[in-house]
N, C-alpha and C positions, 0 to 999 in steps of 0.2 A: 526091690526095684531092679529092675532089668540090666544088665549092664552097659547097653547101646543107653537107656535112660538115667541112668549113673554120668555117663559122660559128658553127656548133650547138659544136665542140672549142672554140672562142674564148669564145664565152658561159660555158661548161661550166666555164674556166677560171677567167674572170672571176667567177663563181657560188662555185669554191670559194675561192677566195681573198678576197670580200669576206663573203660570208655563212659558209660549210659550216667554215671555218678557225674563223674568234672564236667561232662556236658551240662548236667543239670544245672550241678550247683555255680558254674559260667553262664548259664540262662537267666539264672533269678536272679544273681548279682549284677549281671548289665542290660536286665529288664527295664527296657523304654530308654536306655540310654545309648545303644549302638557300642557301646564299650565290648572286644572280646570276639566279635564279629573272625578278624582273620582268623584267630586260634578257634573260635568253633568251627568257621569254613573247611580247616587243616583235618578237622577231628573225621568229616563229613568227607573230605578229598579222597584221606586215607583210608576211612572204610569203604568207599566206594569202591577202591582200587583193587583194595585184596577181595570183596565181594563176587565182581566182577573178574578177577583173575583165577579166580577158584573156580569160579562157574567156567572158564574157558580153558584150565588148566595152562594156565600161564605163568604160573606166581613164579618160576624163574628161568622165562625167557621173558627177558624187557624189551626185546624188539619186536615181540608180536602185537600187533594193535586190535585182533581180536576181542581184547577187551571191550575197547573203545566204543567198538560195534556193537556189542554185547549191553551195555553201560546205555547207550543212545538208542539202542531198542526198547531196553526196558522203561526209560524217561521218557520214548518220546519223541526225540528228538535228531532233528536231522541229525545223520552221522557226520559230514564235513563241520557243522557248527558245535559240533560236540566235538571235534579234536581242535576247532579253534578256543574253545570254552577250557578245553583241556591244557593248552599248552599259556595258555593266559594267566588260569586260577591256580591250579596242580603245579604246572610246572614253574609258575613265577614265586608261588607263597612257598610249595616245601625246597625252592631252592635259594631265593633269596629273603622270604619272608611277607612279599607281599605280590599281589597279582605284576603281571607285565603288561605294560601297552605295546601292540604291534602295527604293523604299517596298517593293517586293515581293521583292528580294534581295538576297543577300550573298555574299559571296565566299570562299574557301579555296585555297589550293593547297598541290600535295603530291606528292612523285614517285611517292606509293604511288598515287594515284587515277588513272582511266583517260587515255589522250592523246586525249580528245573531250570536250565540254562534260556534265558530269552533274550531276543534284540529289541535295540530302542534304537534311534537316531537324536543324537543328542547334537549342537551346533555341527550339523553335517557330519556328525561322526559316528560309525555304527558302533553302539557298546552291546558289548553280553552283559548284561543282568542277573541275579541271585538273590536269593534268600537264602541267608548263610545258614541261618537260624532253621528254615523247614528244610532244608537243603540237606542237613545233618541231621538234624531228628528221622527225616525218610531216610537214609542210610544205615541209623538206628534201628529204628523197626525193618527194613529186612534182614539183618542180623539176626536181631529178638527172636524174628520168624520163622529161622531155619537155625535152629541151633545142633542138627546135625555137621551141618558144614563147620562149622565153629569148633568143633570137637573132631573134625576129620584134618583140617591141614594138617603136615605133616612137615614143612620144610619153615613154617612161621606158624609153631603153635603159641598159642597160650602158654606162657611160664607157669612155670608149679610153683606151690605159695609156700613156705614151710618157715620153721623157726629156727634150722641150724643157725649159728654162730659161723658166718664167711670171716675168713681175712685177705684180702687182697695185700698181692704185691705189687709196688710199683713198677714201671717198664719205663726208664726211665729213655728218651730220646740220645741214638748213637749215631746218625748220620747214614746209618747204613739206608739203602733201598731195597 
């Protein structure tokens, strides 16, 4: 095997057994019951992000929103309603744990609704809408599909898997800054 395709099968590996696995086995276990929703959304947030920040060589500078652009091109979707989509889902679930409501939106989700960001008007109030569920599986599959990139990060690769014997030490809290 080639070595570019040595690495791209290693990634690929590593890919389904950290991410492509828990998604699954979270799909079958809250199949038909909505159970598990934010933690697959999260799984789907996160790969979207480093997907898209790879692609725009951003993965660390966090104030460029090139992504963003990047991300709502490839879905589809308006760019402004994809950074409102973003700062709702992304930035409400990975920093408090679940979406945020803002003066101008709100939120739903639902396996019946599309796996792209969409509006509804729900009592006079515009929500973004999700399919958490196909929302993450397509961030899944473009993954799957370019397992170059997956094998190329450099700053957020894939951990290496091995059997050494770790011992950690504790660090215990000193007050310092």
């Amino acid at each position: 095997m080639h070595a570019q395709e040595q690495l791209n099968a290693e990634a690929l590996e590593k890919f389904r057994i950290w991410f492509e696995e828990p998604y699954a086995a979270l799909d079958k276990r809250c199949e038909n019951e909505g159970n598990g929703a934010f933690v697959a959304l999260s799984i789907g947030l996160f790969l979207c992000e480093r997907y898209f920040r790879s692609i725009t060589k951003t993965i660390d500078n966090h104030n460029d929103p090139a992504f963003k652009l990047e991300a709502a091109r490839y879905l589809n979707v308006d760019a402004a309603f994809f950074r409102a989509f973003w700062n709702i889902y992304r930035n409400g679930m990975q920093h408090q744990g679940s979406p945020k409501q803002t003066a101008d939106y709100s939120w739903c989700v639902n396996a019946e609704f599309p796996p792209i960001p969409a509006r509804a008007v729900v009592n006079g109030k515009e929500v973004i809408c999700i399919n958490p569920w196909a929302f993450t599986a397509k961030m899944i599959a473009l993954w799957k599909n370019d397992p170059e990139r997956l094998a190329q990060l450099s700053s957020h690769q894939l951990g290496a898997i091995f059997s050494k014997e770790i011992k950690p030490v504790l660090v215990p809290f000193t007050g310092n800054t």
